[in-house]
C-alpha positions in Angstrom: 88.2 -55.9 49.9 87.6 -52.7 49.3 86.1 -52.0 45.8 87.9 -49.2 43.9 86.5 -46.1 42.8 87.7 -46.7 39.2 89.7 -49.6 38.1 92.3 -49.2 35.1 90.7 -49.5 32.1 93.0 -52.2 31.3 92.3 -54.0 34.9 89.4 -56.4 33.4 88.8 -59.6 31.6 86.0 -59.8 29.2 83.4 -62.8 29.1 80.6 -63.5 27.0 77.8 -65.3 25.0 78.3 -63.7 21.9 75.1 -61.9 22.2 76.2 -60.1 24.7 79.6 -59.3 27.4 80.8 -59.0 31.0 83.8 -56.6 31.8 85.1 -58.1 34.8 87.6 -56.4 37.1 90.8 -58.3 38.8 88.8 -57.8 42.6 85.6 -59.8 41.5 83.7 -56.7 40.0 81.5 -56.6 37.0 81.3 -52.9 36.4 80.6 -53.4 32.6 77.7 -55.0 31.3 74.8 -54.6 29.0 71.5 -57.1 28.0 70.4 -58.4 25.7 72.7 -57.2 23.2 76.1 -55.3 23.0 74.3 -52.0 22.0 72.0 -52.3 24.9 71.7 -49.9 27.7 73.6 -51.0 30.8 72.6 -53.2 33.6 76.5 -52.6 35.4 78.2 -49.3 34.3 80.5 -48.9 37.4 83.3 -47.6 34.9 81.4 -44.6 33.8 80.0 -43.8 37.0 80.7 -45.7 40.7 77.7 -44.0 42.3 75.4 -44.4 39.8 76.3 -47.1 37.2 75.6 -50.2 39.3 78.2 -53.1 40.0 78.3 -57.2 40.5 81.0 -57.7 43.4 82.4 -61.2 44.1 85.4 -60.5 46.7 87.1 -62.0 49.5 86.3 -60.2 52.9 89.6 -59.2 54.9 93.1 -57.6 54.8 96.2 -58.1 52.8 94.7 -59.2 50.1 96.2 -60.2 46.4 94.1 -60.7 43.3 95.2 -62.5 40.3 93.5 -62.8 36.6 93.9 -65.8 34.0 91.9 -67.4 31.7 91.5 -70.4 31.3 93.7 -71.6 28.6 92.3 -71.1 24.7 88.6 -70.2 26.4 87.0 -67.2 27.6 86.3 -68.9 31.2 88.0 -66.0 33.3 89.4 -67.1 36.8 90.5 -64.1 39.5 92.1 -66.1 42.3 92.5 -64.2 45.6 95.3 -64.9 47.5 95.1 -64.5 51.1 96.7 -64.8 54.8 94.2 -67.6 55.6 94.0 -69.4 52.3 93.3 -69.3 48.8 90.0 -68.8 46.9 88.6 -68.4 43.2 85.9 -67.3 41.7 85.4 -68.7 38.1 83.1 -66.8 35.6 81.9 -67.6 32.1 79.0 -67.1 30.3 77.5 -70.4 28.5 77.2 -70.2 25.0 74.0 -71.8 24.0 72.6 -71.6 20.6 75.0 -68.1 19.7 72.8 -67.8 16.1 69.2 -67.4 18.2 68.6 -64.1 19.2 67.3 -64.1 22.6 66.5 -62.1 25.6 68.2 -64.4 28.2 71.7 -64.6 29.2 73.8 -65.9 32.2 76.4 -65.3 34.1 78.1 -68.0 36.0 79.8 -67.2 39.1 81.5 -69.9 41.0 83.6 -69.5 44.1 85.8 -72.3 45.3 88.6 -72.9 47.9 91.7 -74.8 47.4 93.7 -74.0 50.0 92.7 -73.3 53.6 89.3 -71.1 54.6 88.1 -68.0 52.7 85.1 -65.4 53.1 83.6 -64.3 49.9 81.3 -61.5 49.9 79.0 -60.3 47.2 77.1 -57.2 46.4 74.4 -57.1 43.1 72.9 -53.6 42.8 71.7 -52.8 39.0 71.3 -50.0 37.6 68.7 -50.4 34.7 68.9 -47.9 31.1 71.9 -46.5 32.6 71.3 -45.8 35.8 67.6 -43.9 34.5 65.3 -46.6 35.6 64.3 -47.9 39.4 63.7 -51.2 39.9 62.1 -53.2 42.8 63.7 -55.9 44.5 61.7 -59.9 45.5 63.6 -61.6 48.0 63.8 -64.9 48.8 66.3 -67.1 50.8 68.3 -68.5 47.7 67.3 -66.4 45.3 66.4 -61.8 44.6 64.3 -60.9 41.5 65.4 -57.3 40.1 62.3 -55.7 38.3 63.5 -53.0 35.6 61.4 -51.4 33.0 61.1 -54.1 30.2 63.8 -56.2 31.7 63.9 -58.7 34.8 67.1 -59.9 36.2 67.0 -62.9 38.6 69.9 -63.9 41.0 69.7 -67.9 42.4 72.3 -69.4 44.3 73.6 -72.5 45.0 75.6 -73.8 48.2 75.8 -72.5 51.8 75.2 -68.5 50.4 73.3 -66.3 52.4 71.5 -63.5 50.8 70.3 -60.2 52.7 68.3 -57.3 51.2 70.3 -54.0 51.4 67.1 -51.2 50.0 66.4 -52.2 46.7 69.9 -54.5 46.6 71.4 -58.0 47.7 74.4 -58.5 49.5 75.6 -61.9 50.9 78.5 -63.9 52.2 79.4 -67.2 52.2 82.8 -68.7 53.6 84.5 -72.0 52.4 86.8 -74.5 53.4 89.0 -76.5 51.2 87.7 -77.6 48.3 84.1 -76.2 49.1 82.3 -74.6 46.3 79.4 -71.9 46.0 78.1 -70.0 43.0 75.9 -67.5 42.0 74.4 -67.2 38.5 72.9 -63.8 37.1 69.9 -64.5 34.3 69.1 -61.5 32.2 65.9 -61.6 30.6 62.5 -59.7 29.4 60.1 -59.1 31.7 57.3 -62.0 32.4 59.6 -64.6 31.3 60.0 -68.0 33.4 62.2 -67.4 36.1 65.1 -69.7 35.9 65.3 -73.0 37.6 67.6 -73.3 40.7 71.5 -74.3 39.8 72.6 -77.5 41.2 76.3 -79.1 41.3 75.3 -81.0 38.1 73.8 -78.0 36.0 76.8 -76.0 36.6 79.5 -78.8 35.9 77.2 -79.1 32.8 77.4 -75.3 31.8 81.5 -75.3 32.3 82.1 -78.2 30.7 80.0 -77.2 27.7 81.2 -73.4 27.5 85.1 -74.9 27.8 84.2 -77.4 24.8 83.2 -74.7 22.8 86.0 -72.6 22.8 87.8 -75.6 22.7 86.1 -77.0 19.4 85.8 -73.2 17.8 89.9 -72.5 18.6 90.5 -76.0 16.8 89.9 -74.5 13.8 92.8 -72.1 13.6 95.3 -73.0 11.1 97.8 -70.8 13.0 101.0 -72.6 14.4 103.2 -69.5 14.1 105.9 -68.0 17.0 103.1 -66.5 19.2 100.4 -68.9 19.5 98.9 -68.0 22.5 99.0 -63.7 22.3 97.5 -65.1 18.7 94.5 -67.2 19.9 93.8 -64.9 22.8 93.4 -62.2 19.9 91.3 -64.4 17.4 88.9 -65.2 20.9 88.6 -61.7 21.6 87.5 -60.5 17.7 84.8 -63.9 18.1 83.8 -62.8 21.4 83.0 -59.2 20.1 80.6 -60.9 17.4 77.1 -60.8 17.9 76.2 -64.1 16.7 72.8 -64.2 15.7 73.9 -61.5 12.8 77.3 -62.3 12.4 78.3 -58.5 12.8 81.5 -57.7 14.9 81.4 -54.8 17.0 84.5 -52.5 17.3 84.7 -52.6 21.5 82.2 -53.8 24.0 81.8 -51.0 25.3 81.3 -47.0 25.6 82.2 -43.6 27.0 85.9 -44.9 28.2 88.3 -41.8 27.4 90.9 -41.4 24.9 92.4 -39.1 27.4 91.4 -39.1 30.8 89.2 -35.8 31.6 88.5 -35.2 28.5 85.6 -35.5 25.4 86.9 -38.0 23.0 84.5 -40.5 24.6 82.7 -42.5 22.3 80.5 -45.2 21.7 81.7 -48.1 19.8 79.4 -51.1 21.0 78.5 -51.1 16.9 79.8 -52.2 13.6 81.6 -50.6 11.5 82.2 -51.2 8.0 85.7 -50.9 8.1 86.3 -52.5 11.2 84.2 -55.4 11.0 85.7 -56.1 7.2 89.4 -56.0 8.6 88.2 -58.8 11.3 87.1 -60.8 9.1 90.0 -60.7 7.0 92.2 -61.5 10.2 89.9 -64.4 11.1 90.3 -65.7 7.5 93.8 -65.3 7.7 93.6 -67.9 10.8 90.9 -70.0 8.6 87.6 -69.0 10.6 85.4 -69.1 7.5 82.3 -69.6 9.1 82.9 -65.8 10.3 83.8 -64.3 7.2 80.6 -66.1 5.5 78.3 -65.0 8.5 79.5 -61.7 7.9 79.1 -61.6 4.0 75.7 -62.4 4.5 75.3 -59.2 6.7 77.0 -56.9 4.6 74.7 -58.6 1.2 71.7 -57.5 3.7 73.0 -54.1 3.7 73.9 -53.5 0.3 70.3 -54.8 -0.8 68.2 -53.2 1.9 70.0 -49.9 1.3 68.4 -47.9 4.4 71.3 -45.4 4.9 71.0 -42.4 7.2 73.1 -40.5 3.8 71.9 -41.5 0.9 75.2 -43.4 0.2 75.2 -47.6 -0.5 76.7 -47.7 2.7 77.2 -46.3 5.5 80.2 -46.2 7.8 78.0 -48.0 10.8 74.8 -50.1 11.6 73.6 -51.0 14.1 74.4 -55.0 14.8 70.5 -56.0 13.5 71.8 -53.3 10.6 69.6 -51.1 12.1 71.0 -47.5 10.3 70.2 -44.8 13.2 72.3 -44.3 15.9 71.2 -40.9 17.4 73.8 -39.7 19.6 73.0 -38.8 23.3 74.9 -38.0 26.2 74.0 -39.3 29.6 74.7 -36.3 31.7 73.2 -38.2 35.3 77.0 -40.2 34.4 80.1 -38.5 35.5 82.1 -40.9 33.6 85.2 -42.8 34.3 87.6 -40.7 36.2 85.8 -37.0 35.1 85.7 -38.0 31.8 82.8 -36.5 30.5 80.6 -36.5 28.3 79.3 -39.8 28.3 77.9 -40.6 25.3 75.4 -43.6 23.7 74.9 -43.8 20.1 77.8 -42.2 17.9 76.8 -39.3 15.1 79.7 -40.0 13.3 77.2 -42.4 11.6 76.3 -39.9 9.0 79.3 -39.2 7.7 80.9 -40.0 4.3 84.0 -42.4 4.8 84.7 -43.7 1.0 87.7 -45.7 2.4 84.9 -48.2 3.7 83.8 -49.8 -0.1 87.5 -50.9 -0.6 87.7 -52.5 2.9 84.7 -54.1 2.3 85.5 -55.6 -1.1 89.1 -56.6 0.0 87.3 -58.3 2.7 84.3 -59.9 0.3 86.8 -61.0 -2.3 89.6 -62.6 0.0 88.8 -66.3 -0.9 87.1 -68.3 -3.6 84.8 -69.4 -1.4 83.3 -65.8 -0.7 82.5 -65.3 -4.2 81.3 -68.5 -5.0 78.9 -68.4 -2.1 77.6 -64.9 -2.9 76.2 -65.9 -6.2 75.1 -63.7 -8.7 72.7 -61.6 -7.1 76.0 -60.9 -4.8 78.2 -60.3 -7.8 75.2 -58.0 -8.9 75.3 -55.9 -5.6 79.1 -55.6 -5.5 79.3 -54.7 -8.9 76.7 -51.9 -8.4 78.7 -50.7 -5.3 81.4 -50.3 -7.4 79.5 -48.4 -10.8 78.3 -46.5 -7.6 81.6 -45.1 -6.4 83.4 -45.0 -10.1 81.1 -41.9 -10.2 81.7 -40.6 -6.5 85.4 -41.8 -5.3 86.9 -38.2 -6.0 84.8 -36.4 -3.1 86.2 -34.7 -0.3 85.4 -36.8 3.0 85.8 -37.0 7.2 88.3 -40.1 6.8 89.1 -43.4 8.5 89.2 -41.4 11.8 86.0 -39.8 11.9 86.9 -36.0 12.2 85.0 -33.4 13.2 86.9 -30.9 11.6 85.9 -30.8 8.1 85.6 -32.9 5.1 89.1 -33.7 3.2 90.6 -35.3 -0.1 92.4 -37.9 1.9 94.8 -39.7 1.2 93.8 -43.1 2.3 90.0 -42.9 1.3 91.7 -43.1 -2.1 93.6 -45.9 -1.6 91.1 -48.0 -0.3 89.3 -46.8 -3.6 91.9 -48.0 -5.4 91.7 -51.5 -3.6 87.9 -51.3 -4.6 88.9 -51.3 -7.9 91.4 -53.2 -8.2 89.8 -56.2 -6.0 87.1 -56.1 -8.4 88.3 -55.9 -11.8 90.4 -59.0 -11.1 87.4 -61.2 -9.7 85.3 -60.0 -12.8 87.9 -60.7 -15.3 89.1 -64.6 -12.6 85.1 -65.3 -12.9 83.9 -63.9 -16.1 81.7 -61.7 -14.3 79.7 -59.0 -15.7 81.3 -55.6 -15.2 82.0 -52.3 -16.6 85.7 -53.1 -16.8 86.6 -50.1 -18.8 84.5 -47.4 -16.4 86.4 -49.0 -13.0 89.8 -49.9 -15.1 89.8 -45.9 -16.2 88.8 -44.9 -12.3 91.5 -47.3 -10.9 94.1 -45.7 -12.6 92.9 -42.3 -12.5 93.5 -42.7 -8.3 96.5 -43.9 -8.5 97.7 -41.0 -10.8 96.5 -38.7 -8.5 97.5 -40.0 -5.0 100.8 -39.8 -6.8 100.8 -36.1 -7.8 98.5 -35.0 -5.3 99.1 -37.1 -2.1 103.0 -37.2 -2.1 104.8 -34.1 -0.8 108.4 -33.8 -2.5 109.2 -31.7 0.4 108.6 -34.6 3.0 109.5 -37.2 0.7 106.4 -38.8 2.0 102.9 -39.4 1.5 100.5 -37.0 3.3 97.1 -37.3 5.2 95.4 -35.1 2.7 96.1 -33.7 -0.3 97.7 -29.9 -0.1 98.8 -30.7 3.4 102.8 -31.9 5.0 100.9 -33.8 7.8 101.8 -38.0 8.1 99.0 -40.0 9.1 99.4 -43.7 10.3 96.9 -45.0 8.4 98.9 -45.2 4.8 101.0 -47.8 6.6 98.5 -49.9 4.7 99.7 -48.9 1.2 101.8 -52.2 0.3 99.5 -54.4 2.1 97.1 -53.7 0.0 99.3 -53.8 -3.3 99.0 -50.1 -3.8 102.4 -49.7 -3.9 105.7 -52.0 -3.2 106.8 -52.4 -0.1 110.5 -51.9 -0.6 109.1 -48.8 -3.1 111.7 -45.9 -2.6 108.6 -43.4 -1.8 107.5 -45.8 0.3 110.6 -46.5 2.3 111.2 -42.7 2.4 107.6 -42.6 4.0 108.2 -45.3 6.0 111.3 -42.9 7.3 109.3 -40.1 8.1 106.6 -42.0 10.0 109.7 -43.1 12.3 110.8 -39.6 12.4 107.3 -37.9 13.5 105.1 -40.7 14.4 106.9 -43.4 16.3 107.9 -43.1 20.1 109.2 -45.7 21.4 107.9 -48.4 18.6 104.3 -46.7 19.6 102.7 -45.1 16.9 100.0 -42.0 16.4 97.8 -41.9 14.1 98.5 -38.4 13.4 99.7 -34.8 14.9 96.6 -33.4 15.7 98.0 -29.8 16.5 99.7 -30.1 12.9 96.1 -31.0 11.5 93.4 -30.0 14.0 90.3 -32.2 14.1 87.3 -30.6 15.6 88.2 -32.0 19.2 89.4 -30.6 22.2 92.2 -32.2 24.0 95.1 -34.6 22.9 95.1 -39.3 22.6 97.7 -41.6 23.3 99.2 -43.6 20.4 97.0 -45.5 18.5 97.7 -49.7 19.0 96.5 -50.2 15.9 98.9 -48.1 14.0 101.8 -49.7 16.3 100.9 -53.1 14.8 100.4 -52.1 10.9 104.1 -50.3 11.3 105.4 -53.8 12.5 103.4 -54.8 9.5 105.1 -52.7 7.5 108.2 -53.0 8.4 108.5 -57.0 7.9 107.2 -56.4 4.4 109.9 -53.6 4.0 112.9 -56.5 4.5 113.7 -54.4 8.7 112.6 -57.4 10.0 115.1 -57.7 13.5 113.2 -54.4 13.7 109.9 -55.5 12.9 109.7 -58.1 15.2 111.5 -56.1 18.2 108.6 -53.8 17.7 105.9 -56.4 17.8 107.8 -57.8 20.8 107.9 -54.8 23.1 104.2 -54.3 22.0 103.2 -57.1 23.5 104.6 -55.7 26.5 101.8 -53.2 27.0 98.8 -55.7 26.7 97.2 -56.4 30.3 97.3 -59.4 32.6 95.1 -61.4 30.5 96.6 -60.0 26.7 94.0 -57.9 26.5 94.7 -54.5 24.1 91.9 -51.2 24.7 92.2 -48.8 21.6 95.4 -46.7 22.8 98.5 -46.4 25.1 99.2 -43.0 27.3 101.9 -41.5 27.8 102.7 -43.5 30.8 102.0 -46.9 29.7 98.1 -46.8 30.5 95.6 -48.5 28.2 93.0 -45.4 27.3 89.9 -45.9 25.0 87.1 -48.5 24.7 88.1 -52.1 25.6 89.1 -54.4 24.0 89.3 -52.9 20.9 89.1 -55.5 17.7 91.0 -52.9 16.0 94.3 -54.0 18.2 93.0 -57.3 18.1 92.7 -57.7 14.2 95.6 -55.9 13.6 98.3 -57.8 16.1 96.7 -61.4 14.1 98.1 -59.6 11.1 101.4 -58.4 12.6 102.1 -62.1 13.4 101.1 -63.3 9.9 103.5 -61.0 8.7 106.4 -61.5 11.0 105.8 -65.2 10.4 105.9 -65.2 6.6 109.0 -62.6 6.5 110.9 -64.6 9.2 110.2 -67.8 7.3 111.5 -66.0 3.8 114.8 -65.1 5.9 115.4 -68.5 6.9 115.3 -70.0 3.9 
């Protein structure tokens, strides 16, 4: 087969280790992957440069081809199954999962090929590209095994079966063809330089490493509580958000990856292999929603970390990002060497929206902290102490103009929905002081809580739109206030709110898609236009099951589903066309279709009865 120059972004299932993740095309092709960490620079970037990036092929040699992509069901064991004149083969990846909580530098991908029906020739090509494409590397061959040398990193290919591996300059290609029912693989260890090379793979270690990575997912999905109308688009969602967790810290990262365009050609290309406040808080309230404590705890502890170390590029509590060691700096850079997938340049690592005030991101965080009794309880009273100073913190600071839940460039704003998630600061902590007969300044946050809601009244609702606005002394709509009777700020069958939830439809909806916002109606620093935003498209459905339209709700919800890929999969938007655009997967989608279902499930359940 012919590897393309750049694959849809939506073309790919993701594997991983939670550590670290493989994007791995429906021909065979990691073009996507970074060690030891998410946030790492790139061993494979093929999707944000074919020349340059570096790729891990596993094809089928020959003509008339047809590739297709499933996982494994309720795992993350991805199988691309070529289809061919002369028979049928499979190559099966996964990564093994061994001791997630232990940072380490060495990680492996597994890379079976296997034959069940008539002959196949599989080829393979393994070039890295260390540091993105910057670094050289020098190449050790040996019959069953090449050694890759980068700076700081080694990376050591072994095979196992009848595969032949030829040096091609400071490369490997190979080949290796199989009858029915033979079996090959190839495994890809990632580690720092000087460590002990891996031992050889034999049939028994690898039927060891699949049965053990199946069993976890296996044993980890258990745990769900859901048994709702869409299991599987459900579990597939709640794997995604865990497989976007780096384990060791318990932070979620918003995608796995960087640089893929909003719109194709153009700049808003951004790095999101980190967490976010906001983001990772609204995972973990979807995995609680499923019962996945354990990730909600993990996470609270990483959040207390950051509230009591309190190393903020800003001066704030908090800021908006960290690292996923909660590391505060994330210089921005752009790698100009990349040309970035399809033109769209510039490619950038590290995101400088990190220094920017986001007030939404304390009322996320507390919704998220406060969501069961088990939270609080484990927290303590030194955790009790910290939220309760976050909180004095922003009683004095929650009426600043800020860039907003979607990161402008274009100015700071009073909007809208920073107060709201204000409010839910509040409001999420005056009733755990007064459940747990906590400590609190319940007059100073009682007096602030109201004072919001008072003013997003007068301020953020335009009689002229019959509507709430993005920012107050503007008419624009913005998606994001589709969260205003989720989180209790107002009643979902409200008549402002239903009159909002009008105009939304009116401006803002195409098709049951949703954008965030009109950016020529409210310009935001950037060049260039997005697709709608898959995250709004789910909170509408959201809110519209909680506004009684549920035939319409769940109509929505269904044709969304519509646009996820082969393996229900969601990146961070849809074009205009149907494409996927943005970083992928996007936990954002993810989280937010978990809580679509809840929703649809709860309201469909209340109609029946």
């Amino acid at each position: 087969m012919t590897m393309r120059r750049y694959p849809p972004i939506a073309d790919h299932g993701l594997v991983g280790d939670l550590q670290t993740a493989a994007l791995i095309s429906s021909d065979g092709v990691v073009d996507w992957f970074c060690a030891p960490r998410f946030d790492s620079p790139s061993l494979f970037a093929a999707l944000l440069d074919h020349e340059r990036g570096g790729h891990f092929a596993v094809t089928v040699d020959g003509a008339d081809v047809t590739t297709r992509q499933l996982y494994l069901a309720d795992t993350a064991v991805l199988i691309t199954r070529f289809l061919t004149p002369d028979g049928v083969g499979e190559v099966v990846d996964f990564m093994p999962v061994e001791r997630p909580e232990t940072a380490t530098d060495r990680h492996r991908l597994v890379r079976v090929m296997r034959v069940t029906r008539g002959r196949v020739r599989f080829a393979l090509a393994c070039r890295p590209r260390f540091d993105y494409g910057r670094a050289v590397h020098r190449l050790d061959l040996r019959p069953d095994s090449a050694h890759f040398s980068g700076p700081g990193t080694d990376a050591f290919l072994r095979s196992a079966g009848p595969v032949t591996l030829e040096r091609d300059g400071e490369d490997v290609r190979g080949a290796v063809e199989l009858g029915h029912g033979g079996r090959a693989a190839v495994v890809l260890t990632v580690c720092a330089t000087g460590a002990d090379p891996p031992a050889p793979p034999t049939v028994e270690s690898l039927r060891a490493d699949f049965d053990g990575t199946r069993g976890f997912w296996y044993r980890w999905l258990s745990r769900s509580h859901y048994r709702g109308r869409w299991q599987d688009m459900v579990n597939r969602s709640a794997i995604t958000l865990k497989l976007l967790t780096y384990a060791p810290t318990g932070a979620p990262v918003a995608a796995a990856t960087t640089g893929l365009p909003e719109q194709p050609g153009g700049e808003r290309n951004w790095d999101y292999r980190y967490t976010w406040v906001r983001d990772a808080s609204l995972s973990m309230q979807a995995l609680l929603g499923l019962g996945f404590t354990d990730e909600a705890l993990a996470f609270r502890h990483w959040l207390g970390e950051r509230v009591r170390d309190g190393r903020t590029v800003t001066g704030e509590p908090l800021q908006i990002m960290y690292r996923i060691d909660g590391d505060p700096h994330l210089a921005e850079e752009t790698l100009d060497h990349f040309e970035g997938y399809r033109g769209s340049a510039p490619v950038r690592v590290g995101n400088g929206a990190a220094d920017q005030l986001q007030l939404d991101i304390y009322g996320e965080a507390v919704h998220a902290l406060t969501r069961t009794d088990d939270l609080v309880h484990g927290a303590g009273y030194d955790g009790w102490l910290g939220l309760a100073g976050l909180l004095d913190w922003l009683k004095e600071n929650w009426d600043r103009p800020d860039e907003g839940i979607w990161e402008t460039r274009g100015g700071r704003q009073d909007f809208t929905y920073s107060r709201l998630m204000c409010w839910t600061a509040f409001d999420r902590g005056i009733r755990l002081a007064r459940d747990f007969a906590r400590p609190a300044d319940l007059t100073g946050w009682t007096a602030a809580r109201d004072a919001i809601l008072r003013q997003v009244m007068e301020r953020g609702w335009s009689r002229r739109r019959e509507a709430f606005v993005q920012h107050y002394g503007s008419e624009v709509l913005d998606a994001s206030l589709l969260l205003m009777p989720a989180v209790g700020f107002i009643t979902p069958r409200d008549p402002r709110w239903l009159s909002t939830l009008d105009a939304m439809e009116r401006e803002l909806v195409s098709d049951s898609l949703v954008y965030r916002y009109d950016p020529a109606a409210s310009p935001d620093g950037l060049r260039g236009s997005e697709g709608t935003f898959s995250l709004c498209s789910f909170l509408y459905v959201d809110a519209l099951a909680r506004a009684g339209r549920v035939d319409q709700a769940r109509y929505a919800f269904d044709k969304m589903l519509t646009y996820a890929n082969h393996v229900g999969l969601f990146a961070e938007e849809i074009g205009p066309t149907g494409e996927q655009l943005g970083n992928f997967p996007q936990a954002f989608t993810h989280l937010a279709l978990i809580g679509s279902a809840l929703a649809l499930d709860e309201e469909l359940a209340r109609a029946q009865r």
